[in-house]
Residue frames relative to the residue before (quaternion, step in Angstrom):
aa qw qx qy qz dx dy dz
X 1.0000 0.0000 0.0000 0.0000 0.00 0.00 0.00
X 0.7118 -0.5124 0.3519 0.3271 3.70 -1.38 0.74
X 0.1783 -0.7211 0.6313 0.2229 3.95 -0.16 0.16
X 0.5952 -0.6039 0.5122 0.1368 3.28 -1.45 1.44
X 0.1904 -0.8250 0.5296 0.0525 3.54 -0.51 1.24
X 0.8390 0.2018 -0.1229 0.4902 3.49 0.31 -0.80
X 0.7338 -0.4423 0.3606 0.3686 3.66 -1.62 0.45
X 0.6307 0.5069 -0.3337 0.4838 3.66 1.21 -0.40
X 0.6152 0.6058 -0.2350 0.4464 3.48 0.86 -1.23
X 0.5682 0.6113 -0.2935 0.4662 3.63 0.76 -1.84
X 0.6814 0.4158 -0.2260 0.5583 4.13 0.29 -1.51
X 0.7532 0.3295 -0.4477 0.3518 3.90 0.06 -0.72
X 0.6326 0.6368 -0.2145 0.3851 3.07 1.30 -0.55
X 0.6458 0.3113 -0.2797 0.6385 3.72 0.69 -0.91
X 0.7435 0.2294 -0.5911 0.2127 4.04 0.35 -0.10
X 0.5094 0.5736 -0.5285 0.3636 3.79 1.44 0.04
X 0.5508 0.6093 -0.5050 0.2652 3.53 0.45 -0.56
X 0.6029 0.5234 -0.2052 0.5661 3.55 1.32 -1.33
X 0.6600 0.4730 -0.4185 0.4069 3.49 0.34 -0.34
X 0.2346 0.9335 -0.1726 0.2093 3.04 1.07 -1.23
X 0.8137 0.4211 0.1360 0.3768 2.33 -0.19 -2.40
X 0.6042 0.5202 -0.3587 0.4854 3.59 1.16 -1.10
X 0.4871 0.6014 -0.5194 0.3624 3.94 0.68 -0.12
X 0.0912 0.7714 -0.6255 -0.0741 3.05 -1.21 0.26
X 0.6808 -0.5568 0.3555 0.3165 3.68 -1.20 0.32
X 0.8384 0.1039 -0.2974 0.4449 3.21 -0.55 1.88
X 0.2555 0.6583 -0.4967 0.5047 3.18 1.91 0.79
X 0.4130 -0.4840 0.7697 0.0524 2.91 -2.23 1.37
X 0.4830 0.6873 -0.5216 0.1495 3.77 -0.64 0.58
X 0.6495 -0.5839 0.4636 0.1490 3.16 -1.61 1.75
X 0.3254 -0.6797 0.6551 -0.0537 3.17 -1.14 1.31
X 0.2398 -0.8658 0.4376 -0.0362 3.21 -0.56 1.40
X 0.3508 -0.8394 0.4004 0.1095 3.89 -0.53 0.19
X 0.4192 0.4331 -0.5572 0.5712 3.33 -1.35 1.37
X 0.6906 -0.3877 0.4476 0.4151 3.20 -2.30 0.48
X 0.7268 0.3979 -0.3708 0.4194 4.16 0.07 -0.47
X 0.5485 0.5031 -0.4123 0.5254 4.05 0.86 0.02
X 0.5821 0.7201 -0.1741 0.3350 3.01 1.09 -1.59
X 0.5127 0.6366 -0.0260 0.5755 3.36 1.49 -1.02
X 0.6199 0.6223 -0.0851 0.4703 3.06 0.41 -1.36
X 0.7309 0.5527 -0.1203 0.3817 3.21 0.13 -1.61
X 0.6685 0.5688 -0.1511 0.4546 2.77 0.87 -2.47
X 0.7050 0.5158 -0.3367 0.3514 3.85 0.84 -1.81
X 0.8159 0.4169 -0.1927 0.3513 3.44 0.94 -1.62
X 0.4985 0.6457 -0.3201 0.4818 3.38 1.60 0.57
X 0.6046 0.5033 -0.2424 0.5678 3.21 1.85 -0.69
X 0.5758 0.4817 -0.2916 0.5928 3.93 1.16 -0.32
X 0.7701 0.3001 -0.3717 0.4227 3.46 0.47 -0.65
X 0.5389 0.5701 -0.3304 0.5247 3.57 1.17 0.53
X 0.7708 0.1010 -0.1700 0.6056 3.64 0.61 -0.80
X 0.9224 -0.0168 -0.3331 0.1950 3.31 0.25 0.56
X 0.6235 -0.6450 0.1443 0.4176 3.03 1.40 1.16
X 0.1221 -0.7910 0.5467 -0.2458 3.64 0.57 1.28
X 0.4174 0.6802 -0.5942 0.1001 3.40 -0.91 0.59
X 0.1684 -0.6525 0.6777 -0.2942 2.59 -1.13 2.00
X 0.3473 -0.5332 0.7254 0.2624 3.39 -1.80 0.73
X 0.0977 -0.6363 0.7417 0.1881 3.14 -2.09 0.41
X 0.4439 -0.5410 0.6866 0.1971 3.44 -1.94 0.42
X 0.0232 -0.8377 0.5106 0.1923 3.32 -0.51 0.22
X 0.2536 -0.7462 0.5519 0.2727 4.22 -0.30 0.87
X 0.8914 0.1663 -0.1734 0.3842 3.53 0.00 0.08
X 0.4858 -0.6590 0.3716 0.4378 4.19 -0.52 0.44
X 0.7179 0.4643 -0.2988 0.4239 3.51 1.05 -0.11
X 0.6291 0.2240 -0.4535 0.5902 3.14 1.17 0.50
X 0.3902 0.5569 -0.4915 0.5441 4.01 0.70 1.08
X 0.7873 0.1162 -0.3562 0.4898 3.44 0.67 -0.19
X 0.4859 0.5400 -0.5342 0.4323 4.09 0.84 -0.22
X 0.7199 0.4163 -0.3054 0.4638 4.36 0.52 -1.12
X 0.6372 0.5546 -0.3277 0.4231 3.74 1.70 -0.23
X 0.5726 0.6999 -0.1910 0.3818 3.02 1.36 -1.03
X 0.6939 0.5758 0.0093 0.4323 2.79 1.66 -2.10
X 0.2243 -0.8769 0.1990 0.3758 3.35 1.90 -0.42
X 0.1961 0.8683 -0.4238 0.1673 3.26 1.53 1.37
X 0.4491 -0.7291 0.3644 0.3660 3.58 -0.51 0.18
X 0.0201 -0.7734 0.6336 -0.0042 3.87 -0.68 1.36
X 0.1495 -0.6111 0.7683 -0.1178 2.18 -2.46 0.38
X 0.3624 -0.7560 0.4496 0.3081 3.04 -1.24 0.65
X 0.6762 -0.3554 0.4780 0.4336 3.77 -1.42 -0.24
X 0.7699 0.1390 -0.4395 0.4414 3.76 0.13 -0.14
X 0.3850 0.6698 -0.4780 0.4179 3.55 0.84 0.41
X 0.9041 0.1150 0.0145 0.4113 3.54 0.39 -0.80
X 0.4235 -0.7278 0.3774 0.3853 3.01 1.53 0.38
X 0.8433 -0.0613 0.1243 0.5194 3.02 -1.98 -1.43
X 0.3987 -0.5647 0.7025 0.1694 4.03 -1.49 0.66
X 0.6128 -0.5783 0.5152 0.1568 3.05 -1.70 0.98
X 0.6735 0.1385 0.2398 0.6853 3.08 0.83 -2.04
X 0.0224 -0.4690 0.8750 0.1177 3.42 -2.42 0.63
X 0.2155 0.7600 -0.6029 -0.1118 2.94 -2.05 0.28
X 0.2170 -0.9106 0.2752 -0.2192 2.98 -0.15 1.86
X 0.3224 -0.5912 0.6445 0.3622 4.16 0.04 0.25
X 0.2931 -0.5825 0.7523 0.0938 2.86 -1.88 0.57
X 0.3362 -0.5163 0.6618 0.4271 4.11 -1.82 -0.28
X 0.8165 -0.1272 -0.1387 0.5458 3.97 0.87 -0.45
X 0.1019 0.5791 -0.7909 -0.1697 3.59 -1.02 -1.05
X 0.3206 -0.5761 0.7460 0.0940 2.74 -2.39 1.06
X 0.8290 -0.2896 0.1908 0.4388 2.96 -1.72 -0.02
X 0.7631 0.4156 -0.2252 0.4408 3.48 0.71 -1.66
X 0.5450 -0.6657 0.4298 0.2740 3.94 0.89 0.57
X 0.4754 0.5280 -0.6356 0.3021 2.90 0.76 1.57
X 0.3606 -0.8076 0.4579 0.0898 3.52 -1.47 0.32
X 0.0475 -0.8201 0.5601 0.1071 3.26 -1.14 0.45
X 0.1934 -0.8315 0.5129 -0.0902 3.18 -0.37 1.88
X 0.5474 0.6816 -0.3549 0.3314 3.51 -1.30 0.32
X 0.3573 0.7760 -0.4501 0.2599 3.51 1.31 -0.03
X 0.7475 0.5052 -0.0963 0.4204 3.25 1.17 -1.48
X 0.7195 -0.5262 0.3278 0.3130 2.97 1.42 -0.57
X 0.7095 0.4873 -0.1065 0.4978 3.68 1.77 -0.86
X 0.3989 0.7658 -0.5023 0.0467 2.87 1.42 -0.31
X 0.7499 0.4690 -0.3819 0.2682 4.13 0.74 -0.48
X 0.5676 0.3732 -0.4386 0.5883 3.28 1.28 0.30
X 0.3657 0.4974 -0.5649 0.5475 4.05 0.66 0.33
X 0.9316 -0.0056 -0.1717 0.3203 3.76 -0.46 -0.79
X 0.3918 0.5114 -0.5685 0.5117 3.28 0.94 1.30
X 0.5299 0.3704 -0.4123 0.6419 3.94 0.47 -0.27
X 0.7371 0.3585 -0.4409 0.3658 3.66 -0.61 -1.30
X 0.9586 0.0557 -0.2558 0.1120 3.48 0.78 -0.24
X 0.0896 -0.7849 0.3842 -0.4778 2.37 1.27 1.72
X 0.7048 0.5291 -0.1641 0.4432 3.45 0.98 -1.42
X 0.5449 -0.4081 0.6379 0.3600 3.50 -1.77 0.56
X 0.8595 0.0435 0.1107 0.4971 3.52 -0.27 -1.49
X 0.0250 0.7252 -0.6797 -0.1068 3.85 -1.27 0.30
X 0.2745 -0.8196 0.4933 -0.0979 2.98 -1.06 1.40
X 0.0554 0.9458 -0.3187 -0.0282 3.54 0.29 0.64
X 0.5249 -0.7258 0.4418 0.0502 3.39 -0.60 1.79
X 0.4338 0.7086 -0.5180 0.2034 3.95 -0.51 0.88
X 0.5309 -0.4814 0.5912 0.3699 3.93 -1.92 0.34
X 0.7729 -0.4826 0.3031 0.2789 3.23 -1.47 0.44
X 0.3994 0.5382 -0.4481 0.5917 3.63 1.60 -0.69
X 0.6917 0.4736 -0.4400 0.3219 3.44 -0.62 -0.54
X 0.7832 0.4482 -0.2335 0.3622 3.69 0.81 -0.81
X 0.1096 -0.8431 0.5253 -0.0345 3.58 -0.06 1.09
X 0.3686 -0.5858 0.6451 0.3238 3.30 -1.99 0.04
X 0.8172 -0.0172 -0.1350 0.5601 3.71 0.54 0.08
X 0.8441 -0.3079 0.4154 0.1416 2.94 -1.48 0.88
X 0.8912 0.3737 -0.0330 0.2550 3.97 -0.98 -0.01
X 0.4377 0.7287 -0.3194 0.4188 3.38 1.82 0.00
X 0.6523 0.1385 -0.3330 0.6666 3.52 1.42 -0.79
X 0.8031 -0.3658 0.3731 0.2866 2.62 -1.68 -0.41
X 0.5208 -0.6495 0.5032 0.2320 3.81 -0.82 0.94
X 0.1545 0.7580 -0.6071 -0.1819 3.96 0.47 0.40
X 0.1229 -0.7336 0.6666 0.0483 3.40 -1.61 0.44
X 0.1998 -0.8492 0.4504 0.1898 3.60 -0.63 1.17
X 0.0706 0.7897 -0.5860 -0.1676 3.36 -1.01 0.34
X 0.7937 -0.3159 0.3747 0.3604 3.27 -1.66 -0.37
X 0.5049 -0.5815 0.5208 0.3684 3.65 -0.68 0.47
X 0.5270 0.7456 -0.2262 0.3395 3.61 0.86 -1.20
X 0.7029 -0.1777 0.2546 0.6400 3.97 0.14 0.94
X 0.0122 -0.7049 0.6858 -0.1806 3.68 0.41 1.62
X 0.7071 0.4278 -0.3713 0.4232 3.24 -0.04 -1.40
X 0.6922 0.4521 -0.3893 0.4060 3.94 -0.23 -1.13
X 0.7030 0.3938 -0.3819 0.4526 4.24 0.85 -1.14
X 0.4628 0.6436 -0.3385 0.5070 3.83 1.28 -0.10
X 0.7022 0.5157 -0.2076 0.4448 3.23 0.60 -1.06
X 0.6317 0.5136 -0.2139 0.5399 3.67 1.63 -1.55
X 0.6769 0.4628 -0.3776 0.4302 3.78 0.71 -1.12
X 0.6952 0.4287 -0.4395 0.3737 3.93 1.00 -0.80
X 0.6543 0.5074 -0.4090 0.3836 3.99 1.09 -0.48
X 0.5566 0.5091 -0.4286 0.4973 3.49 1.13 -0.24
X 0.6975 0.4373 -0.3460 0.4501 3.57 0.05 -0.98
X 0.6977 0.4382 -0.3505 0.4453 3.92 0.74 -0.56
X 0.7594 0.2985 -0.3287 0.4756 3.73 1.04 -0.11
X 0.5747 0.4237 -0.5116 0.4780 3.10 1.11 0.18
X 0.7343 -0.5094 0.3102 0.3242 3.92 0.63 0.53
X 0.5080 0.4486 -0.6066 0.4156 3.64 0.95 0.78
X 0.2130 -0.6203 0.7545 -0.0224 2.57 -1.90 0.84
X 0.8419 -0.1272 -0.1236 0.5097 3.38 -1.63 1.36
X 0.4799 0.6070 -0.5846 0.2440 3.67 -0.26 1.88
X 0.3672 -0.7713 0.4792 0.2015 2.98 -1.33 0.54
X 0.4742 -0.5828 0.6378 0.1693 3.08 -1.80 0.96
X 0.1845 0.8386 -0.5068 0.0772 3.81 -0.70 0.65
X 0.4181 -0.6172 0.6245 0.2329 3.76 -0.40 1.82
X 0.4919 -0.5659 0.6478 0.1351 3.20 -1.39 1.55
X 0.0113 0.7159 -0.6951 -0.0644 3.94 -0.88 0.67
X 0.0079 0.7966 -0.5913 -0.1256 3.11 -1.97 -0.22
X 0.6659 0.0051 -0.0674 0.7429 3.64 -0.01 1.07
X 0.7558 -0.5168 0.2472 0.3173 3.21 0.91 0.83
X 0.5448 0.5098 -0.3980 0.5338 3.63 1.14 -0.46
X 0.7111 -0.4243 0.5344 0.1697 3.36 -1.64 -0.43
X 0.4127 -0.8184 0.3528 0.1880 3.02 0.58 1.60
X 0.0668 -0.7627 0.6409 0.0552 4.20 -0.65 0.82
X 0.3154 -0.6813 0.6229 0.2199 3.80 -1.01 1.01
X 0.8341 -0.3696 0.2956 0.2834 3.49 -1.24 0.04
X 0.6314 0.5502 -0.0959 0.5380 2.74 1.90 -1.35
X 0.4337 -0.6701 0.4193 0.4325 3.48 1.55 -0.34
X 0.5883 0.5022 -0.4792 0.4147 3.98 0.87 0.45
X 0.6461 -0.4927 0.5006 0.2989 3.24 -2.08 -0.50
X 0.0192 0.6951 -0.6324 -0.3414 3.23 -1.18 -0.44
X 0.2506 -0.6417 0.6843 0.2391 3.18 -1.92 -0.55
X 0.2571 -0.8499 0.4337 0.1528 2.87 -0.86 1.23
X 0.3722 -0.7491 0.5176 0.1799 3.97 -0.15 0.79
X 0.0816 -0.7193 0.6824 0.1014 3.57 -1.00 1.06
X 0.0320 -0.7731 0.6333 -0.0118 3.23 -0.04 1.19
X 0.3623 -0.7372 0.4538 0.3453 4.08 0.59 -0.07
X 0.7402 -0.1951 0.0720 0.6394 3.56 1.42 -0.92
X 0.4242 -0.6348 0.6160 0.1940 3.82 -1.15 1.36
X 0.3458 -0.7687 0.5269 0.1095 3.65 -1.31 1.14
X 0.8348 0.2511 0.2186 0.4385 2.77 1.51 -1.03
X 0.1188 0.9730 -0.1907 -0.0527 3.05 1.83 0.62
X 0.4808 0.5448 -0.4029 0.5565 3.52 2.01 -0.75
X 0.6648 0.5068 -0.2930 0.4640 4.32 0.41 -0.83
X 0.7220 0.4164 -0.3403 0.4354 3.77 0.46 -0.38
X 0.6708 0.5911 -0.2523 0.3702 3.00 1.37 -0.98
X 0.6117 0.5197 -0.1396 0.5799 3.51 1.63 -0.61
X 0.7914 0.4009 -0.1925 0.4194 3.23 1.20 -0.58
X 0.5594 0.4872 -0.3254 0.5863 3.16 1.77 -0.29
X 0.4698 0.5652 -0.4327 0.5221 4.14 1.05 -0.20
X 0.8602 0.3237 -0.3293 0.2165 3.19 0.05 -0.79
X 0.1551 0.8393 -0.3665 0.3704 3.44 1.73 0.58
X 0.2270 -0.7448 0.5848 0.2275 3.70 -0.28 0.45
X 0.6113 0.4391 -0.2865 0.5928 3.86 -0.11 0.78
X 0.7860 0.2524 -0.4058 0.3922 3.48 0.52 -0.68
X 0.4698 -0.6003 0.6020 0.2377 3.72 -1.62 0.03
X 0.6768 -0.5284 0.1577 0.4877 3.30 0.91 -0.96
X 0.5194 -0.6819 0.4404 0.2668 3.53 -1.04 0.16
X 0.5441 -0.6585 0.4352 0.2844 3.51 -1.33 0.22
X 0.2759 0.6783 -0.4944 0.4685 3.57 1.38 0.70
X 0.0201 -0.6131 0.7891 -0.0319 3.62 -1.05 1.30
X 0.2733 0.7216 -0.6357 0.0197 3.23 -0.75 0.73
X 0.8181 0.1431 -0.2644 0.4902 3.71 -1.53 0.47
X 0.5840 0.6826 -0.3217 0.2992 3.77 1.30 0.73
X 0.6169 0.2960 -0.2310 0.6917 3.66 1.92 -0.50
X 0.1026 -0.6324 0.7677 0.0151 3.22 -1.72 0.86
X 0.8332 0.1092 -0.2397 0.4862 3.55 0.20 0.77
X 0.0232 0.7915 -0.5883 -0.1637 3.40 -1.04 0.52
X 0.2273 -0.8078 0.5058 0.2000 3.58 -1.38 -0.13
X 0.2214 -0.7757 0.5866 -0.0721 3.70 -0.01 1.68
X 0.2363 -0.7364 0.6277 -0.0883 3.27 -0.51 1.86
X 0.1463 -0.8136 0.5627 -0.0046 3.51 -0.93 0.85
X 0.4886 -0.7049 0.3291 0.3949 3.56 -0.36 1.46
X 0.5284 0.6657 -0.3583 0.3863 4.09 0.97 0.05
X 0.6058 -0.6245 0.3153 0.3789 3.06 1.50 -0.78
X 0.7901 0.4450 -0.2130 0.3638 2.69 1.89 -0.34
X 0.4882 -0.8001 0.2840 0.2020 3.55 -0.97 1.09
X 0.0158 -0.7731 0.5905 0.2312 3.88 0.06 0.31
X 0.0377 -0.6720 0.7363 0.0700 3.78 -1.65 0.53
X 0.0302 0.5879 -0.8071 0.0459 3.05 -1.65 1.12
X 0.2123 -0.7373 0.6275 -0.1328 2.95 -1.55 1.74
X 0.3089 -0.4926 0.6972 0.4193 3.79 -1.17 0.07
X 0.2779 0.6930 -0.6651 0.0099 3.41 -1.42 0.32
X 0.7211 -0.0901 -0.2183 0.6514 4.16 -0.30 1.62
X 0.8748 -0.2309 0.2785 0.3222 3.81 0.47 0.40
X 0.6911 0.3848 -0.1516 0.5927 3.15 1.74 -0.84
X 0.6799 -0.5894 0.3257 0.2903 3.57 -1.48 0.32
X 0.2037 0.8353 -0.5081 -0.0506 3.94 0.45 -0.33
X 0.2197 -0.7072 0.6706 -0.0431 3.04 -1.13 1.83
X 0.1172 0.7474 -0.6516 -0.0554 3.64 -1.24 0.98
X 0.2126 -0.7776 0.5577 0.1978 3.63 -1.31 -0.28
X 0.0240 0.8170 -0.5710 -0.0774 3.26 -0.68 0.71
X 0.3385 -0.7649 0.5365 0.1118 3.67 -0.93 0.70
X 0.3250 0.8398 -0.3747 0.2207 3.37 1.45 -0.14
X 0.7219 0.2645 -0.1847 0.6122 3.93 1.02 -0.24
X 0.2856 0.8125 -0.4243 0.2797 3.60 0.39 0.84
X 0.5141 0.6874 -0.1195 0.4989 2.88 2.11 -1.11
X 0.6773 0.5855 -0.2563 0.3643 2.99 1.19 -1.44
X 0.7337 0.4332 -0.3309 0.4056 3.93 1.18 -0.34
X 0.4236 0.6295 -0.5909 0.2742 3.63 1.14 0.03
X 0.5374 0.6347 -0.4340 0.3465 3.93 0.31 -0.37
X 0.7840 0.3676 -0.1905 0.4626 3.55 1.12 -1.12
X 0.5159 -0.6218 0.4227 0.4105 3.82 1.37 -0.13
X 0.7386 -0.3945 0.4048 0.3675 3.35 -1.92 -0.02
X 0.5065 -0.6674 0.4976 0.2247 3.83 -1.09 0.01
């Protein structure tokens, strides 16, 4: 497997490595997307080699279908196997109260169709990723190609009565074209600077004719795992209602091979 090079990499890594681990033999579990899933993949590809793991995956996006294919994990789709055991996915943030905002890459609607699908979703990220509010990236929201301009037109009157002020609406490009999800739509990405209300927008931006969906996870992770480029892992979980933060330093070792930064 690749060896983590930079201070960013080092965190996506030690928190997939830990995640990892939560697999277990004869688990159904969604495979998430972006450079921190990516990881992931790479980890549970390195178990099903040395010690003989065997697990189904879901894949949320075609580019992580061909990196977990490549990798010679075993897939499947979601109506194949129904309900999933386990997701585990990167996020663009999560706050404290485990909400998310998902969609950087692009997947976010097959991200929260698997994620919920799932017993448990579990979400894998570096310390950038962990915020006190909500709204720093961008909000992506897919829609149909179909009367773009007019659902554009609906996301800016919502967002003005629901109290933003001075944001932008922005057609997702790439190489300059017009950015196409998997699913064959658009998105827009919303500079909203900070979300007030993330369980309400998320309901209120659905009910848009044009949209598909939005990059608001909300009431959908109970645990996350924040990898640190040291090796150490912090988790904070819901567990009887209450919050439970641990740390474990237990793979820290693993970077003396690659040197200082």
């Amino acid at each position: 497997m690749i060896k983590p090079k930079t201070g960013s990499e080092r965190a996506k890594y030690a928190a997939s490595r830990h995640a990892a681990k939560m697999v277990k033999n004869g688990m159904k579990v969604g495979l998430g997307t972006g450079s921190t899933a990516a990881w992931l993949v790479r980890c549970l590809a390195e178990r099903v080699k040395n010690e003989q793991l065997s697990f189904v995956g879901v894949p949320t996006s075609e580019e992580t279908a061909q990196l977990a294919s490549e990798l010679g994990l075993n897939l499947s789709t979601l109506d194949e196997v129904g309900h999933l055991d386990l997701t585990i996915d990167g996020t663009d943030e999560v706050n404290n109260a485990f909400e998310l905002i998902k969609g950087g890459g692009g997947a976010l609607l097959r991200e929260k169709i698997v994620a919920k699908a799932s017993a448990e979703m579990i979400v894998i990220a570096d310390p950038s990723k962990n915020v006190e509010a909500l709204g720093q990236f961008p909000l992506p929201v897919e829609v149909i190609p179909f009367g773009r301009g007019a659902t554009l037109a609906a996301i800016e009157s919502l967002l003005e009565q629901s109290g933003y002020k001075d944001v932008q609406v922005v057609l997702r490009k790439r190489d300059e074209q017009v950015f196409v999800t998997d699913e064959g739509n658009n998105i827009f990405d919303l500079h909203l600077k900070m979300i007030t209300n993330a369980s309400d927008l998320t309901c209120e931006l659905n009910l848009i004719p044009g949209v598909v969906e939005n990059g608001l996870f909300v009431d959908m992770c109970r645990q996350t795992i924040i990898g640190h480029e040291s090796g150490i892992v912090m988790i904070r979980r819901m567990a009887g209602g209450k919050v439970v933060t641990e740390q474990t330093d237990e793979i820290t070792n693993l970077f003396s091979d690659i040197g200082e930064l």
